[in-house]
C-alpha positions as CSV (number, residue, x, y, z in Angstrom):
1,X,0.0,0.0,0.0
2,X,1.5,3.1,-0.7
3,X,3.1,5.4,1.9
4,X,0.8,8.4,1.0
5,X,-2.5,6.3,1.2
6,X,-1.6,4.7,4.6
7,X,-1.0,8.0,6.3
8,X,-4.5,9.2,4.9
9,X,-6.4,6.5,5.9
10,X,-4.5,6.6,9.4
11,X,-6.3,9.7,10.1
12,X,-9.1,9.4,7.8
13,X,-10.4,5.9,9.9
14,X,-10.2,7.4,13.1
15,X,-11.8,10.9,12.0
16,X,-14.8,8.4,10.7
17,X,-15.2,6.5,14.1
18,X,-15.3,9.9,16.1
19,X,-17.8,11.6,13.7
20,X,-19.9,8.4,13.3
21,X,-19.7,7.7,17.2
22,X,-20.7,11.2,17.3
23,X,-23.4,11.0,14.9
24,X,-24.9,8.2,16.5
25,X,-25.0,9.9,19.4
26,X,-26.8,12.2,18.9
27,X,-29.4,10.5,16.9
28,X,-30.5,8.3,20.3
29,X,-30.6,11.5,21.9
30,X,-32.6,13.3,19.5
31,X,-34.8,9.5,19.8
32,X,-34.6,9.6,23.7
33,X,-35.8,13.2,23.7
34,X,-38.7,12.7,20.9
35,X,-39.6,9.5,23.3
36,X,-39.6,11.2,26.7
37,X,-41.5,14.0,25.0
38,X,-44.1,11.4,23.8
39,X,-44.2,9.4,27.0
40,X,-47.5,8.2,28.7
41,X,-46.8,9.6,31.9
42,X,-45.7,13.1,30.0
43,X,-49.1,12.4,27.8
44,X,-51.0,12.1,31.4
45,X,-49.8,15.3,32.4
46,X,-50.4,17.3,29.3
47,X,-54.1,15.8,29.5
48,X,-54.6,16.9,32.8
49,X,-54.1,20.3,31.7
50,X,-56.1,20.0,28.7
51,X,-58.4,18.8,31.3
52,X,-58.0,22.0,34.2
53,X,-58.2,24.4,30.5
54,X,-61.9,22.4,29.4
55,X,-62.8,23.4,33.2
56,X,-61.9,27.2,32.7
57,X,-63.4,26.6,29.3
58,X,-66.9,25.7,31.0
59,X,-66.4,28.5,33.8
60,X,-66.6,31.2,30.8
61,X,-69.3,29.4,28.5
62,X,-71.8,29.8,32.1
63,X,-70.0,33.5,32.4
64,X,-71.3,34.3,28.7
65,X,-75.1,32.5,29.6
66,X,-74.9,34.6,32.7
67,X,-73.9,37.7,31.0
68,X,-76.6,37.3,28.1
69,X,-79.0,37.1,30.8
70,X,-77.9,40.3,32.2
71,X,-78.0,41.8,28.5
72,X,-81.5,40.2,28.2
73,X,-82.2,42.0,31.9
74,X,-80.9,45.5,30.5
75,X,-82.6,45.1,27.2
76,X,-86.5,45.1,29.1
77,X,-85.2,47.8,30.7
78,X,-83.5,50.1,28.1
79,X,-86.2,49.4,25.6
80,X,-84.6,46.6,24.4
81,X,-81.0,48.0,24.2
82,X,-78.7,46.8,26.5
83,X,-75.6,49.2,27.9
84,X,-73.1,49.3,25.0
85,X,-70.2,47.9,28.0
86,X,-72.3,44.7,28.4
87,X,-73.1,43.9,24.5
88,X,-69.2,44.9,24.4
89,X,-68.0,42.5,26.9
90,X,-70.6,39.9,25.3
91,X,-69.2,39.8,21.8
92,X,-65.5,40.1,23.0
93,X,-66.1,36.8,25.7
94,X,-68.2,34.9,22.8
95,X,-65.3,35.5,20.1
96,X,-62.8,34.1,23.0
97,X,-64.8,31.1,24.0
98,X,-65.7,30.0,20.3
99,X,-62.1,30.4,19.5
100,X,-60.6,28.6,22.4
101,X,-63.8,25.7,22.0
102,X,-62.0,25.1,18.5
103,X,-58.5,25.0,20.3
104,X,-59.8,22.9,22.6
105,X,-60.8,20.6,19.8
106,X,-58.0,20.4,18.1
107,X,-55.4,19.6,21.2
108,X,-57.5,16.4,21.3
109,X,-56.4,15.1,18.3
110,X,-54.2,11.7,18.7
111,X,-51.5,13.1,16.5
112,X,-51.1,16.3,18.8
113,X,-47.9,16.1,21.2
114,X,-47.9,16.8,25.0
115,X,-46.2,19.9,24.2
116,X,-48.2,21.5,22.2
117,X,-51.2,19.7,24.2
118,X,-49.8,22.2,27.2
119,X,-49.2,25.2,25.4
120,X,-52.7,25.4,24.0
121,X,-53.9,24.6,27.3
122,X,-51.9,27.5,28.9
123,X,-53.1,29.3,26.1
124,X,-56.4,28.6,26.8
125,X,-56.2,29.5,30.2
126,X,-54.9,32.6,30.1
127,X,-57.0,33.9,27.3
128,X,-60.6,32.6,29.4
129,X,-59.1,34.3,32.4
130,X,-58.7,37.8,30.3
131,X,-62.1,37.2,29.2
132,X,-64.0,36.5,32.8
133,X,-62.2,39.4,33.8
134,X,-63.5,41.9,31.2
135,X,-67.0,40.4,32.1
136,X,-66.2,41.0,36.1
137,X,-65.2,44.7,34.9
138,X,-68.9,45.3,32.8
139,X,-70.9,43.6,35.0
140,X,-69.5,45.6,38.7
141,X,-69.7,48.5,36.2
142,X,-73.5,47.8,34.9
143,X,-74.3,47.1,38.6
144,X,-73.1,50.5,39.5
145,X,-75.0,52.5,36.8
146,X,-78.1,50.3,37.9
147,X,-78.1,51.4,41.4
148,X,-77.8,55.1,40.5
149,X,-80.3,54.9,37.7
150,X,-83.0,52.8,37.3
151,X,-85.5,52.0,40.3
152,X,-86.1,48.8,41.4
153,X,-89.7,49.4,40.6
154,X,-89.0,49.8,36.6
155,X,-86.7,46.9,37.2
156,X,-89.7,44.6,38.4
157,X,-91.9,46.3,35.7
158,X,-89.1,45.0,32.9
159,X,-89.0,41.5,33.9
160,X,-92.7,41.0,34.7
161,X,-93.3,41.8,31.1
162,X,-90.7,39.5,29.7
163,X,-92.9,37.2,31.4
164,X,-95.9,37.9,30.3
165,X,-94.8,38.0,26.7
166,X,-93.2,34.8,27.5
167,X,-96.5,33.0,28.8
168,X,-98.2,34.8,25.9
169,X,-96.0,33.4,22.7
170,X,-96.0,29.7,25.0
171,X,-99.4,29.3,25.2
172,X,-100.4,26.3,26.5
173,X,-98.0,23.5,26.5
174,X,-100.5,21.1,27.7
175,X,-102.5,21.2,24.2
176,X,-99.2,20.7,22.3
177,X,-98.3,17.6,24.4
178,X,-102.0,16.2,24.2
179,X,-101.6,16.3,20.2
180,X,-99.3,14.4,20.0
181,X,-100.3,12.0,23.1
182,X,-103.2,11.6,21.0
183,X,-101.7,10.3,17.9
184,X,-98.2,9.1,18.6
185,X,-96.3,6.3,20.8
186,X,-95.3,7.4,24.1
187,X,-91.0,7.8,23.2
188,X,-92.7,10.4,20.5
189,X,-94.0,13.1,22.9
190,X,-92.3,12.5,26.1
191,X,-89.9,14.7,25.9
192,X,-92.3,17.3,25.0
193,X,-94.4,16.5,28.2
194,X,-91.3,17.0,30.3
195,X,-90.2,20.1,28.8
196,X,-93.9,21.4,28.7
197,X,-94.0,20.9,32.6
198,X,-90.2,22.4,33.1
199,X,-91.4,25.6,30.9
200,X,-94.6,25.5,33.4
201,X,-93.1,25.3,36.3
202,X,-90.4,28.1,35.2
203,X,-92.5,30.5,34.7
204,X,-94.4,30.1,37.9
205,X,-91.0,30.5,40.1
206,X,-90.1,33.3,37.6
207,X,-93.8,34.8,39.1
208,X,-92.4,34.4,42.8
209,X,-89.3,35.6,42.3
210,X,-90.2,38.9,40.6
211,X,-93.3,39.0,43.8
212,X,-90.9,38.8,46.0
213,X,-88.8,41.4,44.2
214,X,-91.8,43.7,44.2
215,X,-92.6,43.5,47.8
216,X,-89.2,44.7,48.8
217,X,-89.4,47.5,46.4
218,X,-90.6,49.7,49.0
219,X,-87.5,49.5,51.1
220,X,-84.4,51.7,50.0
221,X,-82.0,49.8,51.9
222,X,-82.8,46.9,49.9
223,X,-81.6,45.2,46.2
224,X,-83.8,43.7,44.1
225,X,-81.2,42.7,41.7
226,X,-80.7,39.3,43.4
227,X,-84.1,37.9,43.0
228,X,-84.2,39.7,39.3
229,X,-81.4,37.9,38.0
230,X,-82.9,34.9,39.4
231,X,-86.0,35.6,37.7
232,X,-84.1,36.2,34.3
233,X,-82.8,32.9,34.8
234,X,-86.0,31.1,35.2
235,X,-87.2,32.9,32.3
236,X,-84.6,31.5,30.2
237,X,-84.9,28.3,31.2
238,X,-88.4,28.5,30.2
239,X,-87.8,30.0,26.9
240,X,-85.3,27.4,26.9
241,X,-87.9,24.5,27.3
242,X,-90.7,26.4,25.9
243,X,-88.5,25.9,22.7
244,X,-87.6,22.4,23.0
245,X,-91.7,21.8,23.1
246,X,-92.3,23.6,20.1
247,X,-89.1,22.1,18.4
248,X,-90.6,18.4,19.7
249,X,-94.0,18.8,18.1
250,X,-92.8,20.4,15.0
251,X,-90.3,17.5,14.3
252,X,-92.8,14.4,15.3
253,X,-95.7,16.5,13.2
254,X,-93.5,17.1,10.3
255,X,-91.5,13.2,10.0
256,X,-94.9,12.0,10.1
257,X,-95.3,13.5,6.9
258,X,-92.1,12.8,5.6
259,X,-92.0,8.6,6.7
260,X,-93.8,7.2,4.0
261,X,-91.5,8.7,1.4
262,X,-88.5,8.8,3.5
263,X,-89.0,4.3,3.4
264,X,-90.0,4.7,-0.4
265,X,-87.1,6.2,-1.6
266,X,-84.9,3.7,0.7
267,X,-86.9,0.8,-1.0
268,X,-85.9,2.2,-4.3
269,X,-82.3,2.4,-3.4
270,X,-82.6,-1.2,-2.1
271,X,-83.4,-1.7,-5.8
272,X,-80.9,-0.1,-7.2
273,X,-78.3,-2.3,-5.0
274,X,-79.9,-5.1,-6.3
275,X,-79.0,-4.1,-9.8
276,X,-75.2,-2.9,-8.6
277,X,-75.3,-6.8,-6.9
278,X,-75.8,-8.5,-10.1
279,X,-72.6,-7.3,-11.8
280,X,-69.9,-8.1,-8.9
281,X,-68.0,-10.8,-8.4
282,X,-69.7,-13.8,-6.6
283,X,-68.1,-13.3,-3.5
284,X,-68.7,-9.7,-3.9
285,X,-72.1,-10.4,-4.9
286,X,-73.2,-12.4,-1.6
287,X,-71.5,-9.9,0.5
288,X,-73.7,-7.7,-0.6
289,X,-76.9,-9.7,-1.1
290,X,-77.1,-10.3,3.0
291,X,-77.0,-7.0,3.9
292,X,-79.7,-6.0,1.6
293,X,-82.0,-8.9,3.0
294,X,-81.0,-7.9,6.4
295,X,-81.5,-3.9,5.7
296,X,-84.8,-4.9,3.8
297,X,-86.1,-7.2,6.8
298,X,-85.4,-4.2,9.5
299,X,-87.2,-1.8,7.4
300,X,-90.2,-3.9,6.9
301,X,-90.0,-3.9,10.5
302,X,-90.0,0.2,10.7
303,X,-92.7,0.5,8.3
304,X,-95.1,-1.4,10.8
305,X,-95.7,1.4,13.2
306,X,-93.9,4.0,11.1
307,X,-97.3,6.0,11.9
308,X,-97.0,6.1,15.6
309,X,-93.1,6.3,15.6
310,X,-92.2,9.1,13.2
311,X,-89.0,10.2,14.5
312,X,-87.6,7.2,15.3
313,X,-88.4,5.6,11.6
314,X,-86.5,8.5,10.2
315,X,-83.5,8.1,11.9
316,X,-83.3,4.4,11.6
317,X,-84.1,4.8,7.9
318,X,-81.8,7.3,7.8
319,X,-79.1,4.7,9.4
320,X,-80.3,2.0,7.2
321,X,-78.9,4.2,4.3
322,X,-76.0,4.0,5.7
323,X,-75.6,0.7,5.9
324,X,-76.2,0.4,2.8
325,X,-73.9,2.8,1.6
326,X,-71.1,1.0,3.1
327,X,-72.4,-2.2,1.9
328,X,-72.1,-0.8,-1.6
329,X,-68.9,0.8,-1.3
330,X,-66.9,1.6,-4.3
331,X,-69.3,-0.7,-6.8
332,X,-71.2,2.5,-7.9
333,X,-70.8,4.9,-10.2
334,X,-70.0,8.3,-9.4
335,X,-73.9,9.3,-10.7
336,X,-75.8,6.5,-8.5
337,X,-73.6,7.9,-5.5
338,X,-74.8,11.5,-6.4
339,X,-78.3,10.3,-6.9
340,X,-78.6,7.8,-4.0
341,X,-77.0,10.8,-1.9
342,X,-80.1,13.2,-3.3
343,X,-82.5,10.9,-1.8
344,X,-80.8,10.1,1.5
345,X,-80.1,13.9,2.1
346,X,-83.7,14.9,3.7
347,X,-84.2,12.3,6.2
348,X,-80.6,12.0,7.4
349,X,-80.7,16.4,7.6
350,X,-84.0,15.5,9.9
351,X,-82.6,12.8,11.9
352,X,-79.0,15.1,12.5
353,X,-81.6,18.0,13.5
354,X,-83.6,15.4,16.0
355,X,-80.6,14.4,17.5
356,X,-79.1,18.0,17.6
357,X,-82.2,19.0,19.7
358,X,-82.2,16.1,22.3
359,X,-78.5,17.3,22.5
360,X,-79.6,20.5,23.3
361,X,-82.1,19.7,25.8
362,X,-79.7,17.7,27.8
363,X,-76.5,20.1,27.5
364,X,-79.4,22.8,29.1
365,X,-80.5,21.0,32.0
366,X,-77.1,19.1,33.0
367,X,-73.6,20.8,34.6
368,X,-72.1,19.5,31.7
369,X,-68.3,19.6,31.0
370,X,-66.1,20.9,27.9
371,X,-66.4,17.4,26.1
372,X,-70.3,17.6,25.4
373,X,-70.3,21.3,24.8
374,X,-67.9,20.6,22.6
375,X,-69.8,18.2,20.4
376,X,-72.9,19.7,20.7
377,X,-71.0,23.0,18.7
378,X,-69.4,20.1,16.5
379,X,-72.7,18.7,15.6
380,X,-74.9,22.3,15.1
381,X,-71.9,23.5,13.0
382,X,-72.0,20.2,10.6
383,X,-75.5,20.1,10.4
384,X,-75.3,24.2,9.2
385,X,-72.3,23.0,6.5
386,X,-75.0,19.9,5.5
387,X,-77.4,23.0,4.8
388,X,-75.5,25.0,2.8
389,X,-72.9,22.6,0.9
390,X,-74.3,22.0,-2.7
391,X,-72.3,18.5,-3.1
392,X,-75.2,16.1,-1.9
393,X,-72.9,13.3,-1.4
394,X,-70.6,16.2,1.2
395,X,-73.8,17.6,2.3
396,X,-74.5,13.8,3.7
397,X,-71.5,13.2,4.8
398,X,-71.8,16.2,7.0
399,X,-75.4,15.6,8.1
400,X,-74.1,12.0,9.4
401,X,-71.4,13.5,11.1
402,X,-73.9,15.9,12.8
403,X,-75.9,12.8,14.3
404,X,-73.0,10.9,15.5
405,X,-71.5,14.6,17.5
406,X,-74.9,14.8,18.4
407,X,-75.6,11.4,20.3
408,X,-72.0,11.5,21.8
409,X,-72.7,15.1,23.2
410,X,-76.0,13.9,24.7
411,X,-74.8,10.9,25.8
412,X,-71.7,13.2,27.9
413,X,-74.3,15.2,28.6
414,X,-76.4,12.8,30.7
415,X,-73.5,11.1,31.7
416,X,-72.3,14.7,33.8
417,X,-76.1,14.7,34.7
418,X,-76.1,11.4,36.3
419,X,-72.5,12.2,38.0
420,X,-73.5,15.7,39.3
421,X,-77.0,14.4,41.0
């Protein structure tokens, strides 16, 4: 070996070792530290502070609720106007919470580190904290130009005729609840009847309260505010119920309507599928050929008392489509996708909006945590893109979406019911 080569490779060998020894150095670091970050027990911790943020998260939603009903409060009084500071502090906690919901959301992914887990939960913290404190600031600040301004008689006067335009736009619940005890199964109405009571019952403490609010009217030393705000809040849970009744008899009324069409046009897809079925492969072809007997049997079986159970035929029609979507799979043609998705679109949209509003109803009456709230925003938002996306086969998509966010935020919902009672 030559003299010249030797020499190089004397220092070029050794040079090598040290580098490569080096190199592989720091690539198990750079693994250890990517692997420490991603640890379980790191995860834990970042997840308990997604957990404390969802917490704060909850803290503002009830400090905007709160605050609208103070708006609502000032509005009766002003004329309907509320003080400029108050619709201010509104907008500015509403843009905060919506924005940090969406955060929220997103540091739940799987793919999202611990790191960036507890920075958006810092994040999160810090921005709810800047928003309860500009609500603290308009509220002590509203207070202050109450007491100096308005009477606690024109207070009283404000409320009691929120609630009589209240008991005058509810009616009577009881006749909307004996409709449709009159012509549908029990499941159909029953939530109806419950939130027909609740709305009831509502107003009649909203009644006391504002009594008692009256009756200390004639005492100076005294605030009525207490018992006002109170009586707000009873009022909105009526509106709140009041709602839910109306909602309840307008969807049972109107998927009565829409059942016997809604199983036609899943028949005729069932047809369709049976045309698709005769041009796969055998194995294919049997595959297929079950689930359509099976999906044809169950809706047989809906059709039966599709009469008396309107809601619930639409969304298990609406699920039965499904199915048999993903029974079909890829054997369609882009045009049978776009057609079958025209037909599915109107149930499923009724079924996501059903669901949506038992979501609703529950999130209302329950302490409920981040998690539902959050799906309950998930599922409304989908089921507005449904609405307005002109794709059929996207605008289904997002109406099935809506249904599944729906039932999980319900089922949270009741789940932080049952562990608050």
């Amino acid at each position: 070996m030559p003299e010249f080569l030797t020499g190089a490779l004397g220092w070029i060998i050794p040079a090598l070792v040290v580098f490569g020894g080096t190199a592989l150095v720091i690539t198990a670091a750079a693994w250890a530290i990517r692997r420490a970050r991603r640890s379980p027990k790191r995860r834990a911790a970042a997840l308990a502070d997604r957990e404390r943020a969802g917490a704060a998260l909850v803290r503002l939603d009830d400090a905007v609720q709160e605050l609208e009903l103070e708006v609502g409060l000032s509005g009766a009084l002003y004329g309907g106007e509320a003080p400029n500071s108050l619709r201010r502090a509104r907008i500015t906690a509403q843009h905060v919470r919506d924005a940090s919901f969406e955060e929220y959301r997103f540091s739940g992914e799987p793919e999202t580190t611990p790191d960036d887990i507890r920075r958006t939960a810092s994040r999160i913290q810090r921005k709810t904290a800047d928003a309860l404190a500009v609500i603290q600031r308009a509220r002590a600040e509203h207070s202050g130009w109450m007491r100096e301004n308005v009477t606690a008689a024109e207070q009283v006067a404000g409320e009691r005729a929120r609630l009589a335009a209240l008991r005058a736009s509810m009616g009577d619940p009881r006749a909307l609840v004996a409709d449709l005890r009159a012509r549908y199964a029990p499941e159909e109405w029953r939530d109806a009847a419950r939130a027909g009571d609740s709305a009831l019952a509502e107003a009649d403490e909203a009644q006391r309260l504002l009594d008692r609010a009256a009756a200390e009217v004639a005492d100076p030393s005294r605030s009525a505010l207490a018992d006002l705000a109170a009586a707000e809040r009873a009022l909105r849970l009526a509106e709140a119920d009041a709602r839910t009744l109306e909602e309840t008899h307008r969807l049972v009324t109107q998927a009565a309507l829409a059942a016997p069409g809604e199983i036609a046009a899943a028949r005729a897809a069932l047809r369709q599928a049976l045309v698709t079925r005769e041009q796969l492969e055998p194995a294919d072809a049997a595959r297929l050929g079950a689930e359509i007997r099976a999906i044809t049997s169950q809706l047989d079986a809906l059709e039966t008392d599709a009469a008396t159970r309107p809601t619930r035929t639409i969304d298990r029609v609406a699920r039965l489509r499904d199915r048999l979507d993903l029974a079909l799979g890829d054997a369609r043609t882009a045009q049978q996708r776009l057609r079958g998705a025209r037909t599915a679109l109107p149930g499923t949209l009724a079924a996501a909006r059903g669901a949506i509003a038992q979501a609703e109803a529950s999130v209302a009456h329950s302490r409920s945590g981040a998690p539902a709230r959050l799906r309950l925003l998930s599922a409304q938002r989908e089921l507005a893109e449904a609405r307005q996306t002109q794709d059929p086969v996207e605008a289904l998509d997002a109406a099935r979406r809506a249904m599944r966010d729906a039932e999980d935020a319900k089922a949270l919902a009741d789940f932080d019911h049952t562990e608050g009672s």
